[in-house]
Steps between C-alpha positions, in 0.01 A plus 500: 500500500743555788529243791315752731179500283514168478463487859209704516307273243504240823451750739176593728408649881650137634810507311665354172309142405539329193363153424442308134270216404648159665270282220285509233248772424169371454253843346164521551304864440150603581330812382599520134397418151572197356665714193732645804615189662761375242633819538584494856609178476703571223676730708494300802744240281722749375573605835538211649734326204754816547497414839530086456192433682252247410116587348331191611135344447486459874638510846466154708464713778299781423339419160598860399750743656457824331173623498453817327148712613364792243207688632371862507416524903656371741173375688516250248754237685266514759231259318783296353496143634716351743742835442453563884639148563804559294538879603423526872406848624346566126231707634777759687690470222256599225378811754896609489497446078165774496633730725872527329291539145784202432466365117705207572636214777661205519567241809809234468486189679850355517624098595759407776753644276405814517408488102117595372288252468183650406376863408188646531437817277255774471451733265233781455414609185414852499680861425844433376527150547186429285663714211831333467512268202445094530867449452613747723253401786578156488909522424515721825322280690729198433805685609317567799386166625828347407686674788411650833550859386485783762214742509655762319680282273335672148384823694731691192602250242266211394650176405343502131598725238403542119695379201621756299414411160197263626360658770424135646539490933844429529699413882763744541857329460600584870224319652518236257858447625410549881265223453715283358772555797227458740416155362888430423548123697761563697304773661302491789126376481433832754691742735426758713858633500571840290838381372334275306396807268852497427544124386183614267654791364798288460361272261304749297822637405591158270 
C-alpha cells in the first residue's frame, strides 16, 4: 500500500478526515439472530484488540456507543424508537438511502477531541450483502466502524480476505497494519490534514 492510497482510504468530497475511537466500545446490534450475535461481536473484539481499544459492558455516557442496525428496507428505521432523536433529519435521510438503492451507512459522532465517540450503523440485507458469509459480514463491518473510512474506501479491495488452507474470513495484513498505526499512541486522536497519510504509511512499514 503506497502512501498515496493510504490517503485516499481518508479521503471524501470535503477532503482527507481520519478520526479513531477516543474510549471504549460499548456493541449493541438489532436485527439479527441470537445464533449471529456472538459472531459480530466476536469480530467486533478482534478488531478492536488489534487496534488497543477497549470492548466494554457499558458507556457512562451513552450506555452503548456502537449500535449496529440489520434490516431488509430501509423504511424500517423509520418505526424504530427514539432513532429520530439520536439521528436528526432521519426521515430525509432514509428518502436519500431508497433513492441511492444504498445497502449500507454509517454516522460518527466524535468528542471535543475530534475522536468518535459513538457510531450508528446500518446495514441492509439483501442482494450481495445478504449472501456474504456470517464471518465475512460481520469482520468487514468491524473494520469499518473502527475508523472513519472514506466513501470509496473498499469500492475495489474489501478489508477481509479468505485463509488459504481454512477458508475462515481473514483481515488482510495491510489493513491490519493501517489499523494498528492509526491507533499507534503517539498519533493523533483525529486530523483533517493529508500528511498525516504519510505518518500512517510510515508506521505500517515496521
Amino acid at each position: 500500500m503506497t502512501p498515496e492510497e493510504v490517503q485516499a482510504l481518508f479521503t471524501r468530497d470535503a477532503g482527507y478526515g481520519f478520526a479513531r475511537w477516543g474510549r471504549p466500545i460499548v456493541p449493541v446490534v438489532f436485527g439479527v439472530e441470537d445464533e449471529s450475535l456472538p459472531v459480530i461481536k466476536g469480530a467486533i473484539e478482534a478488531v478492536a484488540a488489534l487496534a488497543g481499544v477497549e470492548v466494554a459492558e457499558t458507556d457512562p455516557e451513552l450506555g452503548a456507543n456502537l449500535m449496529l442496525f440489520f434490516l431488509r428496507d430501509w423504511g424500517e428505521l423509520i418505526d424504530v424508537p427514539n432513532l429520530d432523536a439520536m439521528l436528526p433529519g432521519l426521515a430525509d435521510t432514509v428518502a436519500r438511502l431508497e433513492r441511492a438503492g444504498a445497502s449500507q451507512y454509517r454516522a460518527f459522532r466524535f468528542d471535543e477531541t475530534g475522536a468518535i465517540r459513538a457510531c450508528f450503523s446500518f446495514l441492509r440485507m439483501s442482494g450481495e450483502m445478504a449472501a456474504l458469509p456470517a464471518e465475512t459480514l460481520a469482520l468487514g463491518e468491524a473494520v469499518r466502524v473502527m475508523l472513519t473510512w472514506g466513501e470509496a474506501a473498499f469500492a475495489e479491495a474489501s478489508p477481509v480476505g479468505s485463509h488459504p488452507e481454512t477458508g475462515a474470513a481473514v483481515l488482510r495484513p495491510e489493513f491490519a497494519a493501517l489499523i494498528r498505526a492509526g491507533y499507534d499512541p503517539v498519533m493523533p486522536p483525529a486530523s483533517t490534514d493529508p500528511a498525516h497519510a504519510l505518518r500512517l504509511w510510515a508506521r505500517m512499514q515496521g
